[in-house]
C-alpha positions in Angstrom: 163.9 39.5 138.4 162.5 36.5 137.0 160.4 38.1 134.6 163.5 40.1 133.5 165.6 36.6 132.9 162.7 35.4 130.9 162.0 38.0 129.0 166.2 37.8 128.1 166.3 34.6 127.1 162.8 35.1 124.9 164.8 37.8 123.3 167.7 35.7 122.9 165.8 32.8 121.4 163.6 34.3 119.2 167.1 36.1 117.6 168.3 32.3 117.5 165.1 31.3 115.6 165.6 34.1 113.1 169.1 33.6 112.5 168.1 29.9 111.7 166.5 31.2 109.0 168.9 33.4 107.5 166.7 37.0 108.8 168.1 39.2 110.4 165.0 41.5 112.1 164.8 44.5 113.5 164.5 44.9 117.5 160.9 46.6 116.9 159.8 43.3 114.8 162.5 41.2 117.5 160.0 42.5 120.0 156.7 42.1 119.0 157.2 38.6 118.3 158.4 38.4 121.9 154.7 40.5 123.2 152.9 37.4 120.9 154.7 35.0 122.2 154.1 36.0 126.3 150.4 36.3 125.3 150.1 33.2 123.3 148.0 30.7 125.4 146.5 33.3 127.5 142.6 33.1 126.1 141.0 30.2 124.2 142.5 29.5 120.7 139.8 30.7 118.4 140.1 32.3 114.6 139.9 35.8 116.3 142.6 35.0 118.6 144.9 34.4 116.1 144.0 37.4 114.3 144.8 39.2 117.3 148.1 37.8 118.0 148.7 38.0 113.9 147.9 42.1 114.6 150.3 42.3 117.6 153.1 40.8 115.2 152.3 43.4 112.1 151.4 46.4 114.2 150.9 48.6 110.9 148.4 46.8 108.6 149.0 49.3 105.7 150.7 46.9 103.9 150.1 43.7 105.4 146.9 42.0 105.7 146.2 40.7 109.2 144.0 37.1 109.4 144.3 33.5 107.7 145.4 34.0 104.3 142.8 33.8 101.2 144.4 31.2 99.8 147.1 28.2 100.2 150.3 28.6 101.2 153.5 26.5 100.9 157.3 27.0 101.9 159.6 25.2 99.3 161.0 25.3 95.8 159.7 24.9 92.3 160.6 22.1 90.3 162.1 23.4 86.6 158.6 23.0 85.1 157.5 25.3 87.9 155.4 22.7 89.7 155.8 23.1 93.5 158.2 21.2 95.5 157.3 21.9 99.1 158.8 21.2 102.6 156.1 22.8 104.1 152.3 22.8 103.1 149.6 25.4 105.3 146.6 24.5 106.3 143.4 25.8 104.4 141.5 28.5 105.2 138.8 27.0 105.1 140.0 23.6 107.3 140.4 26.7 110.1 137.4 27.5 110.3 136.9 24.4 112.4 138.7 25.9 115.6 136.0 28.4 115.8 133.7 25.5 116.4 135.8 23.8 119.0 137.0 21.0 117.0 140.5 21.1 117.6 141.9 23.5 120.2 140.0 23.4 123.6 
Protein backbone atom coordinates (compact mmCIF):
# COMPACT_ATOMS: atom_id res chain seq x y z
CA UNK A 1 0.00 0.00 0.00
CA UNK A 2 2.80 2.22 0.60
CA UNK A 3 4.43 1.72 -2.52
CA UNK A 4 0.97 2.40 -4.15
CA UNK A 5 0.67 5.92 -2.17
CA UNK A 6 4.09 6.77 -3.44
CA UNK A 7 3.97 5.91 -6.61
CA UNK A 8 0.44 8.34 -6.54
CA UNK A 9 1.84 11.12 -5.32
CA UNK A 10 5.14 10.73 -7.81
CA UNK A 11 2.57 10.73 -10.45
CA UNK A 12 0.87 13.57 -9.12
CA UNK A 13 4.03 15.68 -8.70
CA UNK A 14 5.81 15.05 -11.60
CA UNK A 15 2.20 16.31 -13.48
CA UNK A 16 2.70 19.39 -11.04
CA UNK A 17 6.32 19.89 -12.39
CA UNK A 18 5.07 19.75 -15.91
CA UNK A 19 2.30 21.90 -15.62
CA UNK A 20 4.84 24.50 -14.04
CA UNK A 21 6.21 24.53 -17.15
CA UNK A 22 3.37 24.99 -19.38
CA UNK A 23 3.63 20.92 -20.95
CA UNK A 24 1.27 19.03 -20.78
CA UNK A 25 2.78 15.12 -21.37
CA UNK A 26 1.45 12.14 -22.18
CA UNK A 27 0.88 9.40 -19.42
CA UNK A 28 3.48 7.14 -21.39
CA UNK A 29 6.20 10.12 -21.15
CA UNK A 30 4.16 10.97 -17.32
CA UNK A 31 5.46 7.53 -16.51
CA UNK A 32 8.73 6.97 -17.58
CA UNK A 33 9.82 10.00 -15.84
CA UNK A 34 8.24 8.45 -12.83
CA UNK A 35 10.49 4.60 -13.58
CA UNK A 36 13.77 7.35 -13.71
CA UNK A 37 12.90 8.94 -10.95
CA UNK A 38 12.32 5.50 -8.54
CA UNK A 39 15.68 4.28 -9.96
CA UNK A 40 17.64 7.53 -9.66
CA UNK A 41 20.10 7.01 -6.76
CA UNK A 42 20.08 3.32 -6.89
CA UNK A 43 23.87 2.70 -8.43
CA UNK A 44 26.79 5.06 -8.36
CA UNK A 45 26.35 8.33 -10.40
CA UNK A 46 28.62 7.76 -13.32
CA UNK A 47 28.34 9.13 -17.14
CA UNK A 48 26.80 5.65 -18.05
CA UNK A 49 24.36 5.99 -15.40
CA UNK A 50 22.97 8.88 -16.63
CA UNK A 51 22.84 7.61 -20.02
CA UNK A 52 20.90 4.92 -18.71
CA UNK A 53 18.37 6.81 -16.87
CA UNK A 54 18.45 9.44 -20.10
CA UNK A 55 17.36 5.94 -22.16
CA UNK A 56 14.62 5.01 -19.66
CA UNK A 57 13.13 8.70 -20.20
CA UNK A 58 13.34 8.50 -24.32
CA UNK A 59 12.54 4.81 -24.60
CA UNK A 60 12.61 5.18 -28.60
CA UNK A 61 15.96 6.69 -29.68
CA UNK A 62 14.88 7.04 -33.36
CA UNK A 63 14.76 10.45 -33.02
CA UNK A 64 16.27 11.40 -29.96
CA UNK A 65 19.82 10.97 -29.13
CA UNK A 66 20.37 9.47 -25.72
CA UNK A 67 23.83 10.74 -23.65
CA UNK A 68 25.32 14.30 -22.69
CA UNK A 69 24.70 16.63 -25.45
CA UNK A 70 27.68 17.48 -28.08
CA UNK A 71 27.52 20.77 -27.30
CA UNK A 72 26.33 23.66 -24.78
CA UNK A 73 23.07 24.13 -23.84
CA UNK A 74 21.14 27.11 -22.39
CA UNK A 75 17.42 27.81 -21.37
CA UNK A 76 16.52 31.54 -21.93
CA UNK A 77 15.84 34.22 -24.47
CA UNK A 78 17.73 36.11 -27.16
CA UNK A 79 18.41 39.53 -26.84
CA UNK A 80 17.25 41.58 -30.30
CA UNK A 81 20.76 41.20 -31.68
CA UNK A 82 20.34 37.51 -31.12
CA UNK A 83 23.00 37.30 -28.41
CA UNK A 84 21.81 34.83 -25.61
CA UNK A 85 20.12 35.93 -22.62
CA UNK A 86 20.00 32.87 -20.37
CA UNK A 87 18.28 31.83 -17.02
CA UNK A 88 19.84 28.72 -17.15
CA UNK A 89 23.38 27.76 -18.48
CA UNK A 90 24.30 23.47 -18.78
CA UNK A 91 27.26 22.19 -17.91
CA UNK A 92 29.90 21.15 -20.60
CA UNK A 93 30.28 17.99 -21.90
CA UNK A 94 33.37 17.90 -21.46
CA UNK A 95 33.34 19.31 -17.46
CA UNK A 96 31.23 15.79 -17.19
CA UNK A 97 33.49 13.81 -17.92
CA UNK A 98 34.87 14.41 -14.40
CA UNK A 99 32.06 12.19 -12.62
CA UNK A 100 33.44 9.27 -14.35
CA UNK A 101 36.63 9.85 -12.52
CA UNK A 102 35.02 10.33 -9.09
CA UNK A 103 35.36 13.88 -8.74
CA UNK A 104 32.14 15.00 -7.87
CA UNK A 105 29.48 12.38 -7.11
CA UNK A 106 30.64 9.55 -4.70
Amino acid sequence: MVARAASFLLLADSRASFEIEGEKPARGRLERWGRAVLQAGKNPLTLDEIVRLHTVLIEDTRFTRAGLRPDGVFLGERDHEGDPLPEFIGARPQDLQAIDAGNYCR
